[in-house]
N, C-alpha and C positions, 0 to 999 in steps of 0.2 A: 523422404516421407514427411510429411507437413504434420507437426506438432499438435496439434489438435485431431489427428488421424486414431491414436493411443486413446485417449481417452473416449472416442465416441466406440469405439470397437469395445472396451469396458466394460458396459454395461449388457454389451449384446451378448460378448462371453460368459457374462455372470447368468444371463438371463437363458443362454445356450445348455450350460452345465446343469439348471436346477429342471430345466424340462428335460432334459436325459433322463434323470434319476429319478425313481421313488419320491413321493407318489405319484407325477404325473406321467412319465416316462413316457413321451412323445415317441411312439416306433419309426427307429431309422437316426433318430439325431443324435444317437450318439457316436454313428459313424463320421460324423462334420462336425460337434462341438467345439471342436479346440479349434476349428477355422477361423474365428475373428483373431482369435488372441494368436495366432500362428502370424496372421495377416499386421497384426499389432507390432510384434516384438521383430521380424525380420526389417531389418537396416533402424532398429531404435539404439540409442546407444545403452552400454549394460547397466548403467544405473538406475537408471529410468527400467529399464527392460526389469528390472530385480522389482521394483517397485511397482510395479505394472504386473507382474505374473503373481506375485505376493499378495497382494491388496485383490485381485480376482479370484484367484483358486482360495482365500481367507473365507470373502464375502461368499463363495456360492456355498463353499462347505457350514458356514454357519449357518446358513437358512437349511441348509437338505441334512443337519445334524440337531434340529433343535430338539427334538425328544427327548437330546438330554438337560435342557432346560425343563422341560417337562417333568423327568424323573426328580433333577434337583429340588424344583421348583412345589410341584403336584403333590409328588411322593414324600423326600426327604425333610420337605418344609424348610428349605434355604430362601430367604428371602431375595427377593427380587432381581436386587442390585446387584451383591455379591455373588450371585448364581453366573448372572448374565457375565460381568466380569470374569468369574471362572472360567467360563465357555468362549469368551473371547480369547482370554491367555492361551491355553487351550490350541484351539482353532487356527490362530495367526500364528502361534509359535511351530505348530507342526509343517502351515504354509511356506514357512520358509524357506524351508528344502525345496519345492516347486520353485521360489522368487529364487533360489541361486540357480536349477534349470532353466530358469527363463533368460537371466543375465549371461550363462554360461552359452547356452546358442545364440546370445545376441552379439559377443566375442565371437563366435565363432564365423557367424553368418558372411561377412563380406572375406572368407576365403572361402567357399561352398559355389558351386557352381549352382545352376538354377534347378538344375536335375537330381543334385543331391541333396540340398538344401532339408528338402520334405523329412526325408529319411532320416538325416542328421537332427533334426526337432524331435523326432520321434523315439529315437535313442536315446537323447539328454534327455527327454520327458518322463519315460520309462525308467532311464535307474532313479533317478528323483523319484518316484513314485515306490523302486525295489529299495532305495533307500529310506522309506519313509516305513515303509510296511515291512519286509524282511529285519534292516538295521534297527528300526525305534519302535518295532513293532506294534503300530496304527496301520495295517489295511484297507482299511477302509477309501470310499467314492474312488478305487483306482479306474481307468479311464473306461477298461474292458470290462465294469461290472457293467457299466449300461448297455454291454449287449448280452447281458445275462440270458435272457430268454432269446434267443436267438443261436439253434442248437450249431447250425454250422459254421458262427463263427467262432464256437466255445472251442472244436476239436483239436483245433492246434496244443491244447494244453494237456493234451495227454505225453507231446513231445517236449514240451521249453514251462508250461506254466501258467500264471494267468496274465504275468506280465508281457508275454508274448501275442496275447489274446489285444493288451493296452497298444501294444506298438502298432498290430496291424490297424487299431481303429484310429491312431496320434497320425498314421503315414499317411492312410486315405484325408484326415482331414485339416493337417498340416501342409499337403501336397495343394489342396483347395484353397485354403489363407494364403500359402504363398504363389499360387498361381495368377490370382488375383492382384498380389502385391506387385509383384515384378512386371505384370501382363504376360505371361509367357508362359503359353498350352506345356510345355516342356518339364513342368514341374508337376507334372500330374504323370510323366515318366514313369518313375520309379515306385507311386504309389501304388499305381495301375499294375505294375509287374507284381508287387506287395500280395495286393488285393487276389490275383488270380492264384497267385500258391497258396496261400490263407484260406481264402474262402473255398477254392477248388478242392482241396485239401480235405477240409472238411462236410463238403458235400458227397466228396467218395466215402468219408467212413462213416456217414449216414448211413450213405446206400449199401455199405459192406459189411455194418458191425452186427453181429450178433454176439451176445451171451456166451462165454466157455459155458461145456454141459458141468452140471457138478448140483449142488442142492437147492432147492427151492423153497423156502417159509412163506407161511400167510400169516402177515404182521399186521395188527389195529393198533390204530393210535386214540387214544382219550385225549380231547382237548376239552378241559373242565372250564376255559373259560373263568377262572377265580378273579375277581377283584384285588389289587396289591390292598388294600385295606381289608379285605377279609381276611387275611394272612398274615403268619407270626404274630398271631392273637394267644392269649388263654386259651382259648378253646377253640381255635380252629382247626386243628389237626386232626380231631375227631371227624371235626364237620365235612372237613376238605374231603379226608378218605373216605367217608360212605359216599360221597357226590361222584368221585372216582371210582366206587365202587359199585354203585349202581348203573354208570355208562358203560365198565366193562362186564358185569352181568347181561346187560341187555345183549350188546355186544355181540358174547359168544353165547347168545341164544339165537341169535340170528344166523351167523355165518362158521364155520369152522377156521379154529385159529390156532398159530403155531407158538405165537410171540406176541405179547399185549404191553406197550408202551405206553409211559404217562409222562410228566414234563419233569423239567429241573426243579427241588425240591417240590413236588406235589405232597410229599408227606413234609408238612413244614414244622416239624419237630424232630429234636435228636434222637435219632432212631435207637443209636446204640446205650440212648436211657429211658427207652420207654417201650419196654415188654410186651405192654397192652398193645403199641401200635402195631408191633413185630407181628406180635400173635394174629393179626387179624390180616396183615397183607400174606401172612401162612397160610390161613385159613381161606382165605382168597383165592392164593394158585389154588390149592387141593382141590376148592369146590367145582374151577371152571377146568381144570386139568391143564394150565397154559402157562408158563413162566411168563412171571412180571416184571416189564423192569423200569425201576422210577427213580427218581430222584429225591435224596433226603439227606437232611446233615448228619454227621455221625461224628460220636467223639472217641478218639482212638489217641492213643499214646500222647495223651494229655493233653491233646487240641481237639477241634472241631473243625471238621472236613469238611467240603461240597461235595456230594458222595453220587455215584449211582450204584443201586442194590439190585442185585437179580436175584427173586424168591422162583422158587422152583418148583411145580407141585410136591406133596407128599417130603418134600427133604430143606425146604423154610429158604433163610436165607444163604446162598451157596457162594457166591463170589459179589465184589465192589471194586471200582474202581474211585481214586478223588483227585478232583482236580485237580491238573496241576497249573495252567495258567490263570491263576488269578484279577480279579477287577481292581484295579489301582481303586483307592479311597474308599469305596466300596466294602471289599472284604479285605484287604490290607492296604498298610500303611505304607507309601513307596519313600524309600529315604531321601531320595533327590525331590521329594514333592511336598515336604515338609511346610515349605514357605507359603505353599497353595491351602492346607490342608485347614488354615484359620478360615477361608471363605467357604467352606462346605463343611462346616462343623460339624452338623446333624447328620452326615454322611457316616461320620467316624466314629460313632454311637455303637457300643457292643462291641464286644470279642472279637477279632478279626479271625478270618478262618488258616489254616495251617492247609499250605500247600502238599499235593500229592508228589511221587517222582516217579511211577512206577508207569508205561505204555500197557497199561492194563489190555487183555484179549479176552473176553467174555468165551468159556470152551466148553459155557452149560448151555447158552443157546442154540438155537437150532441150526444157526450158521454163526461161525465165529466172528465176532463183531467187537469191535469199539468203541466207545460210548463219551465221545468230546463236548464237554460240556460247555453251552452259552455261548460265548467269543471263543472259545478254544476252536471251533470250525472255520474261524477266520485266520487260521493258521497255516500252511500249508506245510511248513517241516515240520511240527507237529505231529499231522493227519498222516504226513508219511511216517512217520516213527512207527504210528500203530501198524500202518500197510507192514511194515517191513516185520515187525510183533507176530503179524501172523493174521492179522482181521481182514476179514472178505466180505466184513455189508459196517456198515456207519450207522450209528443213531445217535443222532444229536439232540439232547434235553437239556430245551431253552427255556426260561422265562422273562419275554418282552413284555408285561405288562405294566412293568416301569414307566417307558416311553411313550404311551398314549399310542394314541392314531393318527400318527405324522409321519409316518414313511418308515420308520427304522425297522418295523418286523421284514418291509419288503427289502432292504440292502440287507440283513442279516440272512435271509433266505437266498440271495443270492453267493453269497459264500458256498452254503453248502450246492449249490450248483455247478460252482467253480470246483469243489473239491471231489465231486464225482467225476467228472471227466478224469482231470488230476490223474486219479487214482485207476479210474477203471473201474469203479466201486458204486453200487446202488447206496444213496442215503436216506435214512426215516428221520423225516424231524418231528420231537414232540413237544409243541409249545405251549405252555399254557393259556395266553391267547391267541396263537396263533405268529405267522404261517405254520401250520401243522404238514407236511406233506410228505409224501415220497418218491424220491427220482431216482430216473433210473443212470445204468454208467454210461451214456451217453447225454447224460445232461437234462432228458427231456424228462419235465414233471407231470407225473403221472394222476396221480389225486394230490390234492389238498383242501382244506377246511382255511376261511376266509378269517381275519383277524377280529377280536371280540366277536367270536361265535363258538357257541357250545355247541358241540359234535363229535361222532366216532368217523374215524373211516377205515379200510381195510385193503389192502395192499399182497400180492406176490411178488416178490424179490429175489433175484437169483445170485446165489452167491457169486465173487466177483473173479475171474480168471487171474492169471500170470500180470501180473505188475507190469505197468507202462514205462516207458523211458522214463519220465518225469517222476514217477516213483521212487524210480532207482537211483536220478543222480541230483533231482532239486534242481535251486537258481542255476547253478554255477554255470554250465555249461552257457547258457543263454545271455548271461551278464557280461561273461568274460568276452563272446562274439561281440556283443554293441560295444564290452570298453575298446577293443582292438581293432571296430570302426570307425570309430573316433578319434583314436590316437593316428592312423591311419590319416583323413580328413585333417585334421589341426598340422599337419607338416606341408598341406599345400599352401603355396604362395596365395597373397592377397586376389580375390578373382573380381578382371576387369569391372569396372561399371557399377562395383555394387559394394563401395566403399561406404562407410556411415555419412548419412548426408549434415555441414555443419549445420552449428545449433548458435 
C-alpha cells in the first residue's frame, strides 16, 4: 500500500460518516461508509492504522456531535475555548477505543484470507463500538444508526441487538474497501452471504409481523416547543403549564384520547413543593377525563429527582418514576471527571439531581408502560430491565432543546427506534422541541412533529406482545459469537501475499 494511499482515504471517511448521519443523511451510505477507511487500514501497519482510525472516527464525531458545543456554548454560557476543548477531550478520548479496532484488524489482516478479511473488520469494529457504548456507556454515531430509517435492515435486532444491525452494515462496506484494496471480487464473498441473511431476514418479518392482540390506547403528545431560556425562570412554570395546557385542551376537544403525554420536565418546577402546580395538572386530567403524564422535578427524601408523574383523572397524582441514568456534569458530578469539570464550570451550577433505582412500570395507564427519560433510551439493558418489569408500550420524555438545530434531536430519535425493534415494543416520544413521534414495534415511524415546532399529534399503539430474543438475553450471546470468531481467525498462519508492505 503506497503511504500516501491513508491519508487521501482520510478525509473521504470523514466526509463518508458525517453524510451518513443526522442532519444530512444521504440514503444508502451508510451501507459503504466505512469503505474508505476499511480500504485504508487493510496491509497499514498498527500504528499508523491506530492513528489513522483515531484521528477519523475523532474528527467525523466532532462535527455530527457539535450540539453539544451548542448547549455548552448557547445555553450554559461556557465560553468559547474551554467548551471547544471540552468536547474535543471528550470526543478523541472516547475515539480511542475505535483507533485500537483499527490497529487491532490491521495485526490481524495479513493472516485473513481475502474472503474473510471483510467479516473479520467488521467484528473488531463492532465490539469497539459494544465497547464503547455497552462498557463506557456513550452509544451514540454506532455504525447501524445510519440505517435508522431503514425498517428491514433494523429487524435483525429483535434477535442479537443493534450492534448486530452495525456488523451487517461494517461487512457490506468493509467487504467494498477491501475489495478494492486487494483487487479481488472474492472479498465481497462473505459480505454478500452477510447481506442476504440480514437484510432477507428482515424483509420476511416485515412482511410477517403483526401486533400480538391484547390492548390498544389513543396517545397525544404536546410538543410546547419552550425555548431553554423561557425555562427554570421565576415564573415560568406557571407560564409553561397553561401553554401545555391549552394544546392538550384543544387536543381532546378534537380527537378522543386515552393517554396525553408532555416532555421531560415541562413542569419546570419542583412539583413535590409546589401544591398550586399539583393542583392544576389535577385539575387538568379531571376536566379532560385522560391521564397525564409529564415530566417534573420532584424532591423526595432529601434530594431532587428528574421525575415523570402520571396524574390520573378524579384521583391527582398516582404513580412516578425518577431517573435513573443520569447526565454527567449536567445533573451530577461524575468522580472520574473532576479534572474536566473546571472547563464547563457554568454547567455545575445548582443542586445536582439524586438518581432513581427503582424500573418503575406505570400500572395506571392504559397500557402498562415505562417512562425512560432523555439519554436513558440510548440504553438498551436499561430498556430491557423495564421489558422484563413488566412494560408493554415505552415513552420516552425528552428535552433536546439544549442542542439547537444541528442534528442531535435526529440521532436521539434514532435510539428510540433502535429500541422498539429491541424490544418488540411501540414507543411515544415527547420532546419538548422535538423529534416528537410514535413508532411502531417494528421500527417504522408512524407520526411525528418536526424539531422547533409547536404541535399536538395523536397516535394508536398496541400494547407490545411476548418479549423478543434480544429482550431476554441482551449483548452477550452476540459478543461472545464475534469474540470466538476472532479467536478462531488469529490462530491461522500468516496468509500468502498479504504480509504488511515495508515502510
Amino acid at each position: 500500500m503506497r503511504r500516501g494511499a491513508g491519508a487521501a482515504a482520510a478525509p473521504l471517511a470523514v466526509a463518508a460518516m458525517v453524510l451518513a448521519h443526522p442532519p444530512l443523511r444521504v440514503p444508502g451510505l451508510g451501507l459503504v461508509m466505512i469503505a474508505p477507511l476499511a480500504f485504508a487500514l487493510d496491509g497499514m501497519r498498527a500504528r499508523r492504522a491506530f492513528a489513522l482510525a483515531w484521528l477519523t472516527t475523532g474528527a467525523a464525531a466532532l462535527w455530527l456531535v457539535r450540539g453539544l458545543l451548542h448547549a455548552l456554548v448557547e445555553e450554559y454560557g461556557v465560553a468559547p475555548a474551554p467548551a471547544s476543548l471540552f468536547a474535543a477531550i471528550v470526543v478523541f478520548g472516547l475515539a480511542l477505543v475505535q483507533g485500537a479496532a483499527g490497529a487491532a484488524f490491521a495485526a490481524m489482516a495479513p493472516r485473513l484470507s481475502v474472503r474473510a478479511a471483510p467479516l473479520a473488520f467488521a467484528a473488531i469494529w463492532t465490539l469497539g463500538e459494544w465497547l464503547r457504548g455497552a462498557g463506557l456507556g456513550v452509544p451514540w454515531l454506532l455504525s447501524g444508526h445510519a440505517l435508522a430509517h431503514w425498517p428491514a435492515a433494523l429487524q435483525v435486532a429483535e434477535l442479537f441487538g443493534q450492534y448486530a444491525v452495525s456488523f451487517g452494515a461494517l461487512a457490506v462496506g468493509a467487504g467494498l474497501g477491501i475489495a478494492l484494496r486487494r483487487q479481488s471480487a472474492q472479498a465481497l464473498l462473505g459480505p454478500a452471504f452477510v447481506a442476504m441473511l440480514w437484510l432477507g431476514y428482515g424483509e420476511v418479518r416485515l412482511a410477517t409481523y403483526a401486533p400480538a392482540p391484547g390492548p390498544v390506547a389513543r396517545v397525544g403528545v404536546v410538543q410546547a416547543s419552550v425555548p431553554q431560556a423561557e425555562r427554570f425562570q421565576a415564573d415560568s412554570a406557571l407560564r409553561n403549564l397553561a401553554r401545555h395546557a391549552d394544546a392538550t385542551r384543544a387536543l381532546a376537544a378534537r380527537v378522543p384520547l386515552d393517554l396525553v403525554v408532555w416532555s421531560e420536565t415541562a413542569v419546570d418546577a419542583d412539583i413535590g413543593r409546589s401544591p398550586y402546580l399539583r393542583a392544576r395538572l389535577e385539575q387538568l386530567a379531571t376536566e379532560i377525563g385522560v391521564p397525564i403524564l409529564t415530566g417534573a422535578p420532584r424532591s423526595s427524601d432529601g434530594g431532587l429527582r428528574n421525575a415523570v408523574v402520571l396524574f390520573a383523572p378524579g384521583r391527582g397524582l398516582v404513580e412516578s418514576y425518577d431517573k435513573q441514568r443520569l447526565v454527567p456534569f449536567s445533573e451530577y458530578s461524575p468522580v472520574l471527571g473532576n479534572w474536566l469539570a473546571s472547563l464547563v464550570a457554568p454547567v455545575m451550577r445548582g443542586a445536582p439531581y439524586v438518581p432513581g433505582s427503582v424500573a418503575t412500570v406505570f400500572r395506571a395507564a392504559p397500557i402498562a408502560l415505562a417512562a425512560p427519560v432523555c439519554f436513558e433510551i440510548t440504553d438498551p439493558e436499561l430498556v430491557r430491565r423495564f421489558r422484563a418489569a413488566g412494560a408493554r408500550l415505552f415513552v420516552n420524555l425528552s428535552n433536546d432543546a439544549w442542542f439547537g438545530p444541528v442534528g442531535y434531536p435526529e440521532l436521539h430519535f434514532e435510539h428510540a427506534i433502535l429500541r422498539a425493534v429491541e424490544t418488540r415494543s411501540p414507543v411515544v416520544r415527547g420532546a419538548n422541541t422535538g423529534i416528537s413521534g410514535v413508532i411502531d414495534a417494528s421500527g417504522r415511524v408512524r407520526e411525528s412533529i418536526p424539531v422547533f415546532t409547536e404541535g399536538t399529534l395523536q397516535a394508536k399503539v398496541a400494547a407490545a406482545g411476548p418479549a423478543p430474543l434480544y429482550a431476554r438475553t441482551g449483548d452477550a450471546p452476540f459478543v461472545t459469537a464475534l469474540l470466538l470468531a476472532l479467536a478462531a481467525a488469529a490462530r491461522r498462519p500468516l496468509a500468502r501475499g498479504h504480509a504488511p508492505s515495508p515502510r
